[in-house]
N, C-alpha and C positions, 0 to 999 in steps of 0.2 A: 504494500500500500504506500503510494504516496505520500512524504512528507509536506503539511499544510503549515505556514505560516503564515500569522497574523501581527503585523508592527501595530503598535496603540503607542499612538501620541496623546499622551498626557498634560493637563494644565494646574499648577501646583496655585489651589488657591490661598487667601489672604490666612484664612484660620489656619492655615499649616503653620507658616511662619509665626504665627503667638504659639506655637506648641513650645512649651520647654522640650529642650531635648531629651530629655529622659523621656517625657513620656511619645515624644517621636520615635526614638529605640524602642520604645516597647512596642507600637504600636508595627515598623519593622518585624520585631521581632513575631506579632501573633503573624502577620500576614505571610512571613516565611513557614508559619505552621502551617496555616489552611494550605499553601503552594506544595508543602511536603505531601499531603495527603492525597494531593493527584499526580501519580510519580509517573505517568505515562505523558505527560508536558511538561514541556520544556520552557522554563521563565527565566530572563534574563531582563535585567530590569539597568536601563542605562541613562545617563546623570546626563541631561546635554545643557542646562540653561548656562552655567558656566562658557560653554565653547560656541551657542551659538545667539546666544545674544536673546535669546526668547526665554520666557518662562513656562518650557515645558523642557520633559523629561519624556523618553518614549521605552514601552515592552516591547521586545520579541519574543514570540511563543513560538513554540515549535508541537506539534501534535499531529498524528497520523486518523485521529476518530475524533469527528466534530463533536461528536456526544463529551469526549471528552473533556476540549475547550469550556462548551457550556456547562459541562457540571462546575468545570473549576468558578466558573464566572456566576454561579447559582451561587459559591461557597463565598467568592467575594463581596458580593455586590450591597449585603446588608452588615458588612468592616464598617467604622465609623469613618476608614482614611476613602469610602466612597459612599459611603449614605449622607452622611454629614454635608453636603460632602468635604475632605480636604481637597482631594482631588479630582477632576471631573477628566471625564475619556470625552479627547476634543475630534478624535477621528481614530478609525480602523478600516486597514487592509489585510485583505485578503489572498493568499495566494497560495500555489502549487510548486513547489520544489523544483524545479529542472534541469535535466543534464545540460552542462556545455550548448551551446550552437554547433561544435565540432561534432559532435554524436549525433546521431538520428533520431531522431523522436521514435517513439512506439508506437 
């Protein structure tokens, strides 16, 4: 099967930044639990406002079974870093994994 990737650009709103950092790391720290518990996606979660001048942050997932994206996204979606929201998901794409242009498609 197919490897499916989704990038989600992130917008880090105002209530983040009053977060003391402690309870930022915590709040880190549960979301890296809910992430462990769907070990068949792949989450990498990357810091851009720094390098690109905007205030956002964007995921790549990585997942072979949509089902499973959305469970993990059932398991997020009511975290206070996006009910609340801290965070708000400002865009997602979608896409299918593909060999090279050198190779032939199937």
């Amino acid at each position: 099967m197919p490897n499916l990737v989704a990038v989600l650009t992130l917008k880090m709103e105002k209530d983040w930044l009053c977060l003391d950092r402690r309870t930022r790391q915590s709040y880190r720290t549960e979301l890296d639990e809910i992430i462990a518990q769907h070990p068949r996606v792949l989450w990498r979660y990357c810091d851009s406002e720094a390098l690109s001048g905007k205030y956002q942050d964007f995921v790549l997932i990585e997942f072979s079974d949509i089902l499973d994206y959305h469970n993990l996204w059932e398991s997020l979606r009511d975290h206070p870093v996006f009910s609340k929201p801290h965070f708000s998901v400002v865009s997602v794409q979608l896409g299918v994994e593909r060999p090279p242009l050198t190779e032939e498609a199937p």
